[in-house]
Residue frames as qw, qx, qy, qz and C-alpha x, y, z in Angstrom:
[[0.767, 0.507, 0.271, 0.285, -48.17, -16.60, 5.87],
 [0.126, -0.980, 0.049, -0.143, -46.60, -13.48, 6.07],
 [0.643, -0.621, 0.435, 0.112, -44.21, -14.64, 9.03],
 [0.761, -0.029, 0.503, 0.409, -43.10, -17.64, 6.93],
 [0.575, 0.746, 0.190, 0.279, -42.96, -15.58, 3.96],
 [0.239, -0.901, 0.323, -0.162, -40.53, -13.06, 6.39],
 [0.912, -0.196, 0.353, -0.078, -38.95, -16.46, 7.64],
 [0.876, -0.019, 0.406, 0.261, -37.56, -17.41, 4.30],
 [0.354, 0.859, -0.206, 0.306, -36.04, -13.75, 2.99],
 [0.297, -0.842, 0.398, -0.210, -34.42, -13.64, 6.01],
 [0.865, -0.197, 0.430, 0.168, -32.96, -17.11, 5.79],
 [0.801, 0.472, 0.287, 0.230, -32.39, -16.85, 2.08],
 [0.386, 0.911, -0.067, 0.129, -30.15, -13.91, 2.45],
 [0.471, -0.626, 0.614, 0.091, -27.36, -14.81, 4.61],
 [0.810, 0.160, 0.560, 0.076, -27.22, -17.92, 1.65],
 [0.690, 0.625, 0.318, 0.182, -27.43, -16.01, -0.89],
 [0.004, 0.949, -0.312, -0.048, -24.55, -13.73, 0.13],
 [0.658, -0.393, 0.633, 0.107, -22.42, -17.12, 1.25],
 [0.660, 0.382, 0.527, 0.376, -22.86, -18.65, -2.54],
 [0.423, 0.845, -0.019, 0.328, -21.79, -14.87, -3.87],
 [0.309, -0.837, 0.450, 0.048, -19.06, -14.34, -1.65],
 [0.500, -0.358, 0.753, 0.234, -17.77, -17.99, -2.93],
 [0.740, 0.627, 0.189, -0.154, -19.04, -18.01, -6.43],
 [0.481, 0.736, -0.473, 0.053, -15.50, -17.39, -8.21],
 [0.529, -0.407, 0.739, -0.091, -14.24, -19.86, -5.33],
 [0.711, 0.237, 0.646, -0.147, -16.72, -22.50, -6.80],
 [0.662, 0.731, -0.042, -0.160, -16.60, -21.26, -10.53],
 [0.574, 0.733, -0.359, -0.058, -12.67, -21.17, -11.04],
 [0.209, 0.458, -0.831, 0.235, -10.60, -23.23, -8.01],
 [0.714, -0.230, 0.631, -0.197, -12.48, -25.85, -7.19],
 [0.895, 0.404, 0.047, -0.181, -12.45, -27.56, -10.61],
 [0.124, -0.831, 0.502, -0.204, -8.97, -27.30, -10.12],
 [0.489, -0.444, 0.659, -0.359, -8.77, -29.26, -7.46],
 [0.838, 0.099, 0.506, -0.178, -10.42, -32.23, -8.86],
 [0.629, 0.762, -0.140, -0.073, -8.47, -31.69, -12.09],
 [0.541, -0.579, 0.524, 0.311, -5.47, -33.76, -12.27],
 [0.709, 0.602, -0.366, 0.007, -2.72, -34.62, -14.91],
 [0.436, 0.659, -0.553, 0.265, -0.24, -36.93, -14.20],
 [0.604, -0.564, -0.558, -0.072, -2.25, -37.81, -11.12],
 [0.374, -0.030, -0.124, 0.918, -0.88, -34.97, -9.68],
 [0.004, -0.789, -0.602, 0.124, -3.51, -32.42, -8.32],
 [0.263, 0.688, 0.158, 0.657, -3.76, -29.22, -9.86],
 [0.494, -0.298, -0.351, 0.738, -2.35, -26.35, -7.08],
 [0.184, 0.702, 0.194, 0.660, -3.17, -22.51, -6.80],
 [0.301, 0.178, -0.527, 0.774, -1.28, -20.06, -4.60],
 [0.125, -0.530, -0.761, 0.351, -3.61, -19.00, -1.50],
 [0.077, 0.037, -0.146, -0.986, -6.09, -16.19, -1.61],
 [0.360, 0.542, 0.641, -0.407, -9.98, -15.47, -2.28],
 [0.262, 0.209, 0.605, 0.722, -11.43, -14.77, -5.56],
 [0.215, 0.027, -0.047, -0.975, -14.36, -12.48, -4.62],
 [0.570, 0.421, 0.343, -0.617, -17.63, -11.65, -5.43],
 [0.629, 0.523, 0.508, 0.270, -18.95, -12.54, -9.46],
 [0.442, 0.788, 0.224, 0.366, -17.76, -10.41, -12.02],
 [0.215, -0.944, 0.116, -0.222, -16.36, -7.85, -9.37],
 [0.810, -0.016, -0.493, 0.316, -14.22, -10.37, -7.77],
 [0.541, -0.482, -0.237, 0.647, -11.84, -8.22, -4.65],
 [0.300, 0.502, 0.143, 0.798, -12.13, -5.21, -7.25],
 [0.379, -0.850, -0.244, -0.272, -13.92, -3.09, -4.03],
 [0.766, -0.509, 0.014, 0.392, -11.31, -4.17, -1.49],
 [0.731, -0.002, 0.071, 0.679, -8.71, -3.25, -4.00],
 [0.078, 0.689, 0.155, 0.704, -10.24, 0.60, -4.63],
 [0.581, -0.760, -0.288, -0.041, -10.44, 0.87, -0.74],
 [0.730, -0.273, 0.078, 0.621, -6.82, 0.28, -0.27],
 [0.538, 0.248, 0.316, 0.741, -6.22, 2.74, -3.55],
 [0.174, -0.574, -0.222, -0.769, -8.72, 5.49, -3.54],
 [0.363, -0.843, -0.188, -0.348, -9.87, 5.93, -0.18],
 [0.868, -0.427, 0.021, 0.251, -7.23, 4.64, 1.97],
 [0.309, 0.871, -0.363, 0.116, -4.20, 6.01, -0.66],
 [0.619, -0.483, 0.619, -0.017, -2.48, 3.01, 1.00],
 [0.865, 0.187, -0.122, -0.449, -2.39, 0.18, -2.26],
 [0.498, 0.306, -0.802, 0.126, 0.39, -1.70, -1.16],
 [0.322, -0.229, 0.588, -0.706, -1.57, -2.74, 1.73],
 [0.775, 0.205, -0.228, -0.552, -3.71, -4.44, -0.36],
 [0.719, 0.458, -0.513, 0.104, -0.97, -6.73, -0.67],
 [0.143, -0.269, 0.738, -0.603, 0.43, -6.54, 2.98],
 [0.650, -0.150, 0.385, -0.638, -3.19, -8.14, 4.01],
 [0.966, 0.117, -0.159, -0.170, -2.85, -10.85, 2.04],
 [0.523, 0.339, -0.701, 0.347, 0.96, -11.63, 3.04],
 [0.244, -0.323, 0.655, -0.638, -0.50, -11.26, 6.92],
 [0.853, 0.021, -0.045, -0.519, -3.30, -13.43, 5.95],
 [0.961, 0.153, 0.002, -0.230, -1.78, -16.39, 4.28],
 [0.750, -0.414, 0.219, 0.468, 1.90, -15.75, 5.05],
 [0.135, 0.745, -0.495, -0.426, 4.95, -14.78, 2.40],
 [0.866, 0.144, 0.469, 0.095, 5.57, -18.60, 0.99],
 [0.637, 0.322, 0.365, 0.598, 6.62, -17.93, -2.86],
 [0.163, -0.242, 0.254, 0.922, 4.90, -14.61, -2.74],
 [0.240, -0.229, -0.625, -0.706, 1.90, -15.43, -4.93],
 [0.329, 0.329, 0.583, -0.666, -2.18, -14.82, -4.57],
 [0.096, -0.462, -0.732, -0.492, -5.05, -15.49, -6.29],
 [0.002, -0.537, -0.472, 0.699, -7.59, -13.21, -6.97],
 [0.261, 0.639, 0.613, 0.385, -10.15, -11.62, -9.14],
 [0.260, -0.553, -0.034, 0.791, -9.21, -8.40, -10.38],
 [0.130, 0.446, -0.434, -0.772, -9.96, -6.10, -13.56],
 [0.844, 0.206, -0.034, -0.493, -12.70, -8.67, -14.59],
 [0.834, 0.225, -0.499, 0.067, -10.37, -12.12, -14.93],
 [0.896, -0.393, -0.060, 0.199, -9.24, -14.70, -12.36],
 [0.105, 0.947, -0.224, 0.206, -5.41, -13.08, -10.88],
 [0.842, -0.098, -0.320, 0.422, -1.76, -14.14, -9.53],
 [0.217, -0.974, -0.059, 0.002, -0.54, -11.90, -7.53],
 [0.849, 0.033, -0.199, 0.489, 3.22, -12.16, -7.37],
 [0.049, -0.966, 0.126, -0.220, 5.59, -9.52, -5.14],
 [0.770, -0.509, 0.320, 0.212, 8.44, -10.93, -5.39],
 [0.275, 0.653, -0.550, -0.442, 11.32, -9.81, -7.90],
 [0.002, 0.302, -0.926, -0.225, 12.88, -13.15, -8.57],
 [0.452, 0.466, 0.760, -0.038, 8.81, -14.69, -9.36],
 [0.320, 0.765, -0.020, -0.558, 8.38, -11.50, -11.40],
 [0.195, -0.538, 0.780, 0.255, 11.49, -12.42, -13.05],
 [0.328, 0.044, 0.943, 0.042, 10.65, -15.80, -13.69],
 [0.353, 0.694, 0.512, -0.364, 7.00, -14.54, -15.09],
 [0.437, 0.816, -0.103, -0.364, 8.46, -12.41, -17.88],
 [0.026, 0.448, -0.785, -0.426, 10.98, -14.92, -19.16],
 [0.490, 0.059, 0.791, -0.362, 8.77, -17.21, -19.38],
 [0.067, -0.077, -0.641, -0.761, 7.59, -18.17, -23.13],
 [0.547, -0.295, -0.528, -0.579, 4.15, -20.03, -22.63],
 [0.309, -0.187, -0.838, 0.410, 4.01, -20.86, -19.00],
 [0.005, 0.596, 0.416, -0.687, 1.96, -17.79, -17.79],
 [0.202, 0.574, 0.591, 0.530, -0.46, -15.85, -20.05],
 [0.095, -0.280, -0.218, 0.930, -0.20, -11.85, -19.10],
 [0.008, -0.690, -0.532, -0.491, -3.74, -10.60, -20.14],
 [0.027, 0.943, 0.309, 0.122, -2.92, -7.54, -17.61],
 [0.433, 0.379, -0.008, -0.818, -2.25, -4.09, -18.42],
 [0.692, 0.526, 0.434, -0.239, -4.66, -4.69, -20.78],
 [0.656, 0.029, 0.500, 0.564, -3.00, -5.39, -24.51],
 [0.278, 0.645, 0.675, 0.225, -5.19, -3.04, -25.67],
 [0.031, -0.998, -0.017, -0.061, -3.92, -0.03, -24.16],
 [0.565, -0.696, 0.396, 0.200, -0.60, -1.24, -23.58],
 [0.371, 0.618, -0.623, -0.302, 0.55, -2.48, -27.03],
 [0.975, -0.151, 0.134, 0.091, 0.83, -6.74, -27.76],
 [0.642, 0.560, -0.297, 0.432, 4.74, -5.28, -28.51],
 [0.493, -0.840, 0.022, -0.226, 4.86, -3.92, -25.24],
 [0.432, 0.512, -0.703, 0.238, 7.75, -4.87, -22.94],
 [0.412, -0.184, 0.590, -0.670, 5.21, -5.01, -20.40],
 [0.827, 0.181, -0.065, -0.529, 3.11, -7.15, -22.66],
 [0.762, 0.358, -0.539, 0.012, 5.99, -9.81, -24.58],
 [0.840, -0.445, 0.271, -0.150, 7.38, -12.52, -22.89],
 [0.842, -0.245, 0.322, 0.356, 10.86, -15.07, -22.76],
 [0.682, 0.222, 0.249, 0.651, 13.06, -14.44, -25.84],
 [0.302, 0.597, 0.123, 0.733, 11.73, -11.19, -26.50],
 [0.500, -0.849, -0.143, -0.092, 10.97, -9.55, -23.26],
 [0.683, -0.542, 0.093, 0.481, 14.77, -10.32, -22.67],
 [0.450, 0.407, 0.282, 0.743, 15.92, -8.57, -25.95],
 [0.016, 0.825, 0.351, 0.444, 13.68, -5.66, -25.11],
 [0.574, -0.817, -0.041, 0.018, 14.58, -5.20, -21.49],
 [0.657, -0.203, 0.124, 0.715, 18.61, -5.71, -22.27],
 [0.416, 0.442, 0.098, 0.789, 18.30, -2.65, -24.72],
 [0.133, -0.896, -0.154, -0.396, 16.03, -0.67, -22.75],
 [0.773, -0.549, -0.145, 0.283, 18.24, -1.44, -19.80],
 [0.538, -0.225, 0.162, 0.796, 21.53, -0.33, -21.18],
 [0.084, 0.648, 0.405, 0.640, 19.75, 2.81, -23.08],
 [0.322, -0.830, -0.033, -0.454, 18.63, 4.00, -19.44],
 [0.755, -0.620, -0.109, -0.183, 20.13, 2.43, -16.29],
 [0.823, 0.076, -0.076, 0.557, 23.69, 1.73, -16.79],
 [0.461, -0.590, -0.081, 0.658, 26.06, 4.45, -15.36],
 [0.281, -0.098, 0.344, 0.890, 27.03, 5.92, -18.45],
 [0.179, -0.471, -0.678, -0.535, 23.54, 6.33, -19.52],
 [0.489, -0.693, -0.438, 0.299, 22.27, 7.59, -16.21],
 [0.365, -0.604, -0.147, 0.694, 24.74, 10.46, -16.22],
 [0.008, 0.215, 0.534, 0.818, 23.91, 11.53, -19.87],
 [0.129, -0.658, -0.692, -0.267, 20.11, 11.69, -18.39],
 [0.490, -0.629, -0.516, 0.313, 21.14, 13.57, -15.64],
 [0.301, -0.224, 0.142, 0.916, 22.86, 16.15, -17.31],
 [0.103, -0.230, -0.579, -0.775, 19.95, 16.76, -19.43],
 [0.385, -0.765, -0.469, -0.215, 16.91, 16.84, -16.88],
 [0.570, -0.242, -0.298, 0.727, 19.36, 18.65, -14.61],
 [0.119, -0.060, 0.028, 0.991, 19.01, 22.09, -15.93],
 [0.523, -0.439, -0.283, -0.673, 14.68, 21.80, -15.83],
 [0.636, -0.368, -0.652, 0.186, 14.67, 20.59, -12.51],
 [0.385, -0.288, -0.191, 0.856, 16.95, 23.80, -11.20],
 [0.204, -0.131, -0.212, -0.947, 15.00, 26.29, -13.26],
 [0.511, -0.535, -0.594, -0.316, 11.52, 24.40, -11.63],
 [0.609, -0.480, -0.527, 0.348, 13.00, 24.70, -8.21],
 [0.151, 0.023, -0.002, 0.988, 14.38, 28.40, -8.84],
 [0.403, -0.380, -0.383, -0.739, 10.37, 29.29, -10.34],
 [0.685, -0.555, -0.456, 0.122, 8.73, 27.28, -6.75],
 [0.427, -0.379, -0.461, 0.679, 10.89, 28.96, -4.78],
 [0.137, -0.015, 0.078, -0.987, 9.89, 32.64, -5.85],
 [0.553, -0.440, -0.555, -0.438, 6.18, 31.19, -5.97],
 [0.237, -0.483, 0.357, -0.763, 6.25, 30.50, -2.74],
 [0.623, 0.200, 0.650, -0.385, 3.44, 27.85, -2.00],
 [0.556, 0.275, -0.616, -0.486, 3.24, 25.49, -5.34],
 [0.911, -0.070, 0.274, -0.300, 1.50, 21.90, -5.43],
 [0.218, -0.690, 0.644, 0.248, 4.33, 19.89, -5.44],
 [0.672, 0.174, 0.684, -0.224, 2.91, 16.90, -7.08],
 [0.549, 0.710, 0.381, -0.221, 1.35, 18.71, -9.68],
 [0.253, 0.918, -0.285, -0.114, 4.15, 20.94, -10.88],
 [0.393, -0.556, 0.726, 0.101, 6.55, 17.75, -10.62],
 [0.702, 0.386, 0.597, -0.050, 4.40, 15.90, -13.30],
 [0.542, 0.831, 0.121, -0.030, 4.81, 18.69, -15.44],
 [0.218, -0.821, 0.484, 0.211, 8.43, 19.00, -14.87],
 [0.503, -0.198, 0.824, 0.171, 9.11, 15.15, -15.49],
 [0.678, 0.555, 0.480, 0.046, 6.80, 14.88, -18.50],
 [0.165, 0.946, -0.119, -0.250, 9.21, 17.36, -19.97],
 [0.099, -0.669, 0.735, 0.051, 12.18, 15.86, -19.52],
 [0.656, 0.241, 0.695, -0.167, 10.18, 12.16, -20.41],
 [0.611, 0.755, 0.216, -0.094, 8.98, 13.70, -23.63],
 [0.186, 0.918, -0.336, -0.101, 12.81, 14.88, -24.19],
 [0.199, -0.432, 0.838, 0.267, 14.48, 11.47, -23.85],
 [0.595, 0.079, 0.798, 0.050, 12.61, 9.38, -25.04],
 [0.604, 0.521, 0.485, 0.359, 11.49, 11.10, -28.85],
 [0.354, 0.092, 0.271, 0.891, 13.03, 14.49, -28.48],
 [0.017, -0.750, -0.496, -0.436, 10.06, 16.68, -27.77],
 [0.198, 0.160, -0.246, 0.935, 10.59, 20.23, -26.65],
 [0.065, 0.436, 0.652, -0.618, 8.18, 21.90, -24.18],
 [0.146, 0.169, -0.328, -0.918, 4.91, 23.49, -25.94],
 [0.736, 0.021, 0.120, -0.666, 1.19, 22.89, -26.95],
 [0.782, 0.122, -0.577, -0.201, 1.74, 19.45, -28.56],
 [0.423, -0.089, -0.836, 0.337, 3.71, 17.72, -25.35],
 [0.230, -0.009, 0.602, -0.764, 0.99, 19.69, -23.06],
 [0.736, 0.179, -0.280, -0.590, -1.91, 17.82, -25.49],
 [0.776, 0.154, -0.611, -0.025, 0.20, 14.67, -24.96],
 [0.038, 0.264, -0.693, 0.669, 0.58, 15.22, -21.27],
 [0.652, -0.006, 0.195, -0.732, -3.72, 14.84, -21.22],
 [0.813, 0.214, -0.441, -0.314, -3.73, 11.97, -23.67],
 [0.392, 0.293, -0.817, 0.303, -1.25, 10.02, -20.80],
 [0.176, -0.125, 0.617, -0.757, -2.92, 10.82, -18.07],
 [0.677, 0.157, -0.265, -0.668, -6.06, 9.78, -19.81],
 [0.842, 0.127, -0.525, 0.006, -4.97, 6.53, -21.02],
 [0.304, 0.145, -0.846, 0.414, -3.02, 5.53, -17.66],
 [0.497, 0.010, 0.533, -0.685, -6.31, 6.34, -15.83],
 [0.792, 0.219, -0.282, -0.495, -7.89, 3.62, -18.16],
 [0.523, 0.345, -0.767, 0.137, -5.44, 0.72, -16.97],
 [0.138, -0.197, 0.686, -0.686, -7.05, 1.13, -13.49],
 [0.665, 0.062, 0.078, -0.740, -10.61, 0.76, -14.70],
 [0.700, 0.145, 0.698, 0.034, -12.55, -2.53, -15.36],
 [0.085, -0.118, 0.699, 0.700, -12.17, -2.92, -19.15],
 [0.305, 0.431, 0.847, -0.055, -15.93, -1.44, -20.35],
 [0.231, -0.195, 0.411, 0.860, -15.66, -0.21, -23.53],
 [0.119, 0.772, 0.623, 0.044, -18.97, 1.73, -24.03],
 [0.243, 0.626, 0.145, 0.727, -18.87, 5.71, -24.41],
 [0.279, -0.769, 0.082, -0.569, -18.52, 7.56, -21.87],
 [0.877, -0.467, -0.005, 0.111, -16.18, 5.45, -19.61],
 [0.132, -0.921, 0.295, 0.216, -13.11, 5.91, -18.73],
 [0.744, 0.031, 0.623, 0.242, -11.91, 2.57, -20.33],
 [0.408, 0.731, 0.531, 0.129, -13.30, 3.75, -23.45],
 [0.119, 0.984, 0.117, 0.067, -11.83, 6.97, -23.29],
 [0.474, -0.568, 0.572, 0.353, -8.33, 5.58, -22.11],
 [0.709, 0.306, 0.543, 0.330, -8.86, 3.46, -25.95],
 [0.430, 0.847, 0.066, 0.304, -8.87, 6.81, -28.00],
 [0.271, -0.880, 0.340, 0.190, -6.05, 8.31, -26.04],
 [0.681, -0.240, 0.670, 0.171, -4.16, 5.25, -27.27],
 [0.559, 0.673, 0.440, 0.202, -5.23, 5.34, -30.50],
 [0.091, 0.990, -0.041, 0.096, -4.17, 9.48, -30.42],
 [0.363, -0.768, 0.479, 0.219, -1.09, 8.88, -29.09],
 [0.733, -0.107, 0.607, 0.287, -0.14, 6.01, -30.97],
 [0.464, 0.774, 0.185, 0.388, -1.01, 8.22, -34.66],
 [0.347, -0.926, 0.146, 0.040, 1.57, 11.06, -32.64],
 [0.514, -0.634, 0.567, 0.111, 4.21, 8.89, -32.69],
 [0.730, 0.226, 0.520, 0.380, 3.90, 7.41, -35.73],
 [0.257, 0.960, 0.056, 0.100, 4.35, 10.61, -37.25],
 [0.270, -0.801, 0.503, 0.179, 7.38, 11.53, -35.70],
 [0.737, -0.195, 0.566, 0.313, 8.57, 8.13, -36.41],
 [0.567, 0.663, 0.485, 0.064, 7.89, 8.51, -40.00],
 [0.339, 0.900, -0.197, 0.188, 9.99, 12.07, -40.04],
 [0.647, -0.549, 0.497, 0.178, 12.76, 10.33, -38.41],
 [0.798, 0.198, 0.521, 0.228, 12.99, 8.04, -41.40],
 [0.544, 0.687, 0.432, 0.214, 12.76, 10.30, -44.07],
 [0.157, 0.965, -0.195, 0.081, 14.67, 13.15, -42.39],
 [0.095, -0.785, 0.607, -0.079, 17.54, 11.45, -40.88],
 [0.510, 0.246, -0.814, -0.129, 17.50, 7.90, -42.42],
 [0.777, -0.349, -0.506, -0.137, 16.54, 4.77, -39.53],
 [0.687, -0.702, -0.122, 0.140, 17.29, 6.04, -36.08],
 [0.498, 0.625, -0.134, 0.587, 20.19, 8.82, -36.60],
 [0.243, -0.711, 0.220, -0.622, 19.54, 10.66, -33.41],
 [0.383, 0.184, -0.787, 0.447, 20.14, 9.85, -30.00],
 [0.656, -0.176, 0.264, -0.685, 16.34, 9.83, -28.09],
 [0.461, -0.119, 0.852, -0.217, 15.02, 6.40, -27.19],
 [0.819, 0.425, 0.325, -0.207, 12.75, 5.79, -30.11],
 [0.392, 0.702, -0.592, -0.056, 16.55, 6.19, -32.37],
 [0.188, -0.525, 0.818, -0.142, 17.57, 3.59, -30.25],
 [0.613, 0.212, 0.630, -0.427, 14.65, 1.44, -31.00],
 [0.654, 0.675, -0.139, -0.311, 14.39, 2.25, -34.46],
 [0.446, 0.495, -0.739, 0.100, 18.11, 0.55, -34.85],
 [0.526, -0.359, 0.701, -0.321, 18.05, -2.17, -32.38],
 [0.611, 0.294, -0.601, -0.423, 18.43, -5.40, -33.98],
 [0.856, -0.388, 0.206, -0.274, 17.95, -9.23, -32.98],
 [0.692, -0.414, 0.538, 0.246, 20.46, -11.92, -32.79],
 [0.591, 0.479, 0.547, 0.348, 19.47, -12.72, -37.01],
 [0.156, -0.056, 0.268, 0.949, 20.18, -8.64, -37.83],
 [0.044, 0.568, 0.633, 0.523, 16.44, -8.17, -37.60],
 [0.003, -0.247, 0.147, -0.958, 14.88, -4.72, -36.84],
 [0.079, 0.293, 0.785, -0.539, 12.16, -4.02, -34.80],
 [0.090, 0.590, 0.770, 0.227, 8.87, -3.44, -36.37],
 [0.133, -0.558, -0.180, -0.799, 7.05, 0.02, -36.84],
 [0.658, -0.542, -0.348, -0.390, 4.67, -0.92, -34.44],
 [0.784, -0.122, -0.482, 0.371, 6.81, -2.57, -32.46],
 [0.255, 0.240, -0.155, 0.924, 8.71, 1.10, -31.83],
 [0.242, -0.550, -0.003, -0.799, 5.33, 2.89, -31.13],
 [0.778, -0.223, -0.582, -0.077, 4.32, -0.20, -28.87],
 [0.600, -0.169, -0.374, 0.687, 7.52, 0.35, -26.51],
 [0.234, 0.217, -0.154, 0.935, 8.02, 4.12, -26.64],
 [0.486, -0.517, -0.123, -0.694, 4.17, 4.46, -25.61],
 [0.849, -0.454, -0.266, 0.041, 4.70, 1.77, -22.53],
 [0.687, -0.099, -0.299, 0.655, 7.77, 2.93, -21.32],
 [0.092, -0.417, 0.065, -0.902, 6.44, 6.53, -20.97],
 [0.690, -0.432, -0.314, -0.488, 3.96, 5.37, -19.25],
 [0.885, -0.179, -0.284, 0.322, 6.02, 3.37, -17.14],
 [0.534, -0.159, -0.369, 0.744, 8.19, 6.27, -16.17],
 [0.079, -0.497, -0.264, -0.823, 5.96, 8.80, -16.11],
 [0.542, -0.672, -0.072, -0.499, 4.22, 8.67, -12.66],
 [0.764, -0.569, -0.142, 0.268, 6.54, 6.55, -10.76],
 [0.641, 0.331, -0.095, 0.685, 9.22, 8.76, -11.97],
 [0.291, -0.633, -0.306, -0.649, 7.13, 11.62, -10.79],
 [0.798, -0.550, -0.219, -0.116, 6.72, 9.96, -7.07],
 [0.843, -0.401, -0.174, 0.313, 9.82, 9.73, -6.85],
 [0.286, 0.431, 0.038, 0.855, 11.24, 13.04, -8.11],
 [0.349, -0.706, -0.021, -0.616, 8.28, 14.92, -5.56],
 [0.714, -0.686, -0.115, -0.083, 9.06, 12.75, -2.46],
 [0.700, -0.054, -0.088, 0.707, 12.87, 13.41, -2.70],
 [0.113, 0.489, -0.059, 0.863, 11.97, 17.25, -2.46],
 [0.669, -0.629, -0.276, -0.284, 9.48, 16.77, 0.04],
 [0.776, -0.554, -0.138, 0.268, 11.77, 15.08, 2.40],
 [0.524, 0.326, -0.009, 0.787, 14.87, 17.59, 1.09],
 [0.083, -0.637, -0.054, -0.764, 12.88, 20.42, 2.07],
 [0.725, -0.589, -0.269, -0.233, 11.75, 18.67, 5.61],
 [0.768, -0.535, 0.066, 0.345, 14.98, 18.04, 6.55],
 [0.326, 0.932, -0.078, 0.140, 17.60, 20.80, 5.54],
 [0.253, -0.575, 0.756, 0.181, 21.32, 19.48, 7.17],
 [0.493, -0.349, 0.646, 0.467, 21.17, 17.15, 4.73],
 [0.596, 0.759, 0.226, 0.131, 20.72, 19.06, 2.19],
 [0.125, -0.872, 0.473, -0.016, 23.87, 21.17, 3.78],
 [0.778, -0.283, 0.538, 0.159, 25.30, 17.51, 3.60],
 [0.721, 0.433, 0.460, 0.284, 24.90, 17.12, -0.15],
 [0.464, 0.863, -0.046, 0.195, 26.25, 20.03, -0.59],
 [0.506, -0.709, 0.480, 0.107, 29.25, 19.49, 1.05],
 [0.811, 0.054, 0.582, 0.012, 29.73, 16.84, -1.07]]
């Protein structure tokens, strides 16, 4: 009795791993399949959906947190199942996923009105004004101003003149230091010069309070979305909350001291931005953006501000190049 009683764990578990390894198979693309319109079967790009509830979320913290690799994530599935459009399925942040790494599907994805439902970041820390959040009519409004506000030549060399002169005084203070974590002290450099275009905030306890509250709330966008106390979800929701009362403040003494967007930071530029009909953008709307677009340049700006010194310092003719130049 025993034996057989040995017999049928030891059977039942190889089973019962096979029917959880393909549970989100069986739960969300096979009905799919049998699901036509138009007599036209229903299609979804290749990939694996996981475990239950967890879906690839393990695989994908390997790649991120132990590995420190996370576009690999992505590389295994393009060696897997090829490059085709670009897209994967997968089960990520608790809900069924599309991968897409390809600009011109991105693209397509944010004009898009009602074809594609964006439920991540999460709306919840990201704003439902977001530019990361809105979609087709307005996603292109938002992105043309934010575009010409930052990326356009003239705009570009107005930033550069202005983060220019904390970049040289960081690199003047590192060199007499001697031995500085370059990372670290490049966060704090760029959140400076972040907090100065985009509402005008000058170095000092408040933007080192709002340096915690970012870091906070972007470590919440990684997490699964379980909003109990003492998670980091949960704890990314009040940062949001804090920041988002921060910025309505300011916004508020914008108005009152210097009429609707007078100055010449990014939330002025918001504050006046109109649509095709001469309407403004919403309160919300303002704190929506100005809190996603920090957020947005705030760590990849970072990355790429510390690995252009990195390799500056590694390789030193051409830095003798650029100055030649």
């Amino acid at each position: 009795m025993e034996f057989l009683l040995l017999g049928w764990v030891l059977g039942a578990l190889p089973l019962l791993g096979l029917v959880l390894w393909w549970w989100n198979e069986l739960r969300y693309v096979v009905p799919l399949k049998f699901r036509a319109s138009n007599h036209v079967t229903a299609k979804l790009p290749p990939g694996h959906m996981g475990l239950p509830f967890v879906g690839e979320l393990f695989t994908f913290l390997w790649y991120f947190k132990i590995l420190r690799r996370p576009d690999d994530f992505i590389n295994s599935k393009r060696n897997k199942y090829g490059d085709g459009v670009g897209l994967y399925r997968t089960y990520l942040f608790g809900s069924p996923s599309i991968i897409a790494c390809f600009p011109m599907v991105s693209r397509f994805i944010f004009q898009s009105d009602d074809k594609f439902i964006l439920e991540w970041p999460n709306l919840e820390l990201m704003g439902r004004n977001s530019l990361v959040v809105v979609q087709g009519k307005a996603h292109s409004r938002l992105r043309s101003f934010v575009t010409n506000s930052i990326n356009r030549p003239n705009a570009l060399r107005l930033i550069a003149a202005q983060v220019q002169t904390r970049i040289v005084a960081a690199l003047n203070s590192w060199a007499q230091t001697g031995k500085v974590k370059a990372y670290k002290e490049v966060k704090k450099v760029t959140f400076k010069n972040v907090g100065k275009l985009f509402k005008s905030f000058e170095p000092g306890p408040e933007q080192d309070a709002m340096d915690k509250l970012f870091n906070g709330l972007v470590r919440g966008i990684r997490v699964h979305p379980f909003n109990f106390p003492g998670s980091a979800y949960h704890y990314a929701v009040q940062c949001r909350n804090k920041l988002n009362e921060i910025f309505r403040v300011e916004l508020e003494k914008k108005k009152k001291e210097n009429g609707v967007g007078a100055g010449n930071d990014l939330m002025d530029g918001l504050m006046q931005m109109k649509d095709e009909e001469g309407n403004q953008l919403s309160d919300q709307e303002v704190l929506d953006n100005i809190v996603s677009l920090v957020i947005g340049g705030y760590e990849s700006t970072s990355l790429a501000s510390m690995w252009g010194i990195y390799y500056l310092a590694k390789y030193p003719d051409v830095v003798q190049k650029i100055r030649v130049l």
